[in-house]
Phi, psi and omega in degrees: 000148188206097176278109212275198210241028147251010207111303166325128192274116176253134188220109177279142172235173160301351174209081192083169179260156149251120164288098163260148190253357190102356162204357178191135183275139197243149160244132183240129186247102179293115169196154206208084191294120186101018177261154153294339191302128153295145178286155204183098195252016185292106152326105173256328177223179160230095174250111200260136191280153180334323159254032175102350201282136171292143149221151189219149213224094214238173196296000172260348147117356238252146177277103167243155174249081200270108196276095132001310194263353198241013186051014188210148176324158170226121168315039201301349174226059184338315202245034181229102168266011165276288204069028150278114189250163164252334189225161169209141155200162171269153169235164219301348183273019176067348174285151210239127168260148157217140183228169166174196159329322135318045183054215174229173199203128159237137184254128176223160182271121156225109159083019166101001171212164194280120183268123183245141154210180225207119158309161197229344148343092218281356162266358153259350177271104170069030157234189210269089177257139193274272191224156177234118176214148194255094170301175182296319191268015185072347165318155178208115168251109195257135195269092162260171195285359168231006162202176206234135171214137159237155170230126184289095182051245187232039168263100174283154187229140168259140200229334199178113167263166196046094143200142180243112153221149204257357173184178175206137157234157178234169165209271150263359167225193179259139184211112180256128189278126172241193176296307174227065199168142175253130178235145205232123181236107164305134180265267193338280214266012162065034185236163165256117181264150196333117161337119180251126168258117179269343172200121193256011185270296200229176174288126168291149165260132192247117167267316180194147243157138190210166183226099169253147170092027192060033179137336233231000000 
């Protein structure tokens, strides 16, 4: 369930999303006519983007992009006919990431319509990234399972080959979560400081991670 930034209730179901207006419900059935995409109306998640945009998330992992005002889908990524992601999120720039096994995909507004791109790094094209995050400084850091990448505008940077990382946090410095280890990149001197290893025989499975107390 979700309420967007008109008010409006969005709620997935097993059969389709819904729309309350406060009196009455619209059903929107994710499909995307003259597509390869299959329709698919199981809801797994719901998100709205800076600009209004619906994006769904449905139980085949398949991506849709849903337009409010104009009531109908949007092809946001014509040469991608899957659109399978496991993850999405906006990020504090308004850019829409979506990642998964299948690579990564960035959607952004320019001058009022959508640019998609797509890293061309061949340990990020169409293979299984882990996690994606937008630091304080617009840095966008993708955690995949045998390196660490950042990207500068549509510049990849390879930053820690062998490292598996499953999340980031930032508070005054960046703390990237790995299979056995927290690794700390100082934002002042723009280095990576020693590792803290939490289990040095083997790698741990990571389930879940938080950051409290601002850092603490």
């Amino acid at each position: 369930m979700m309420q967007d930034s008109y008010g409006f209730m969005w709620m997935g179901t097993i059969n389709g999303l819904n729309r309350y207006n406060g009196k009455e419900f619209t059903v929107v059935h994710p499909e995307l006519p003259g597509s390869l995409l299959l329709p698919d109306s199981r809801i797994r998640s719901i998100t709205e983007d800076k600009n209004g945009y619906i994006w769904i998330r449905t139980f085949s992992n398949t991506l849709f992009c849903y337009d409010p005002k104009l009531e109908s889908m949007i092809d946001y990524d014509p040469q991608n006919k899957l659109k399978i992601f496991t993850q999405i999120a906006v990020l504090p720039s308004g850019d829409v990431w979506m990642w998964g096994d299948k690579g990564c995909c960035r959607v952004r507004y320019v001058n009022g319509k959508m640019e998609t791109w797509k890293p061309d790094h061949e340990k990020l094209f169409e293979q299984p990234i882990l996690c994606v995050f937008e630091d304080s400084n617009r840095r966008v850091w993708i955690g995949s399972r045998e390196e660490l990448f950042m990207v500068d505008g549509d510049v990849v940077h390879s930053m820690l080959k062998g490292t598996t990382v499953f999340n980031v946090y930032e508070a005054d410095n960046l703390y990237f979560i790995g299979g056995n280890s927290i690794i700390i990149f100082d934002n002042k001197r723009s280095s990576f400081l020693p590792a803290i290893y939490y289990a040095k025989d083997r790698a741990s499975t990571h389930a879940r991670s938080c950051m409290l107390m601002k850092g603490f």
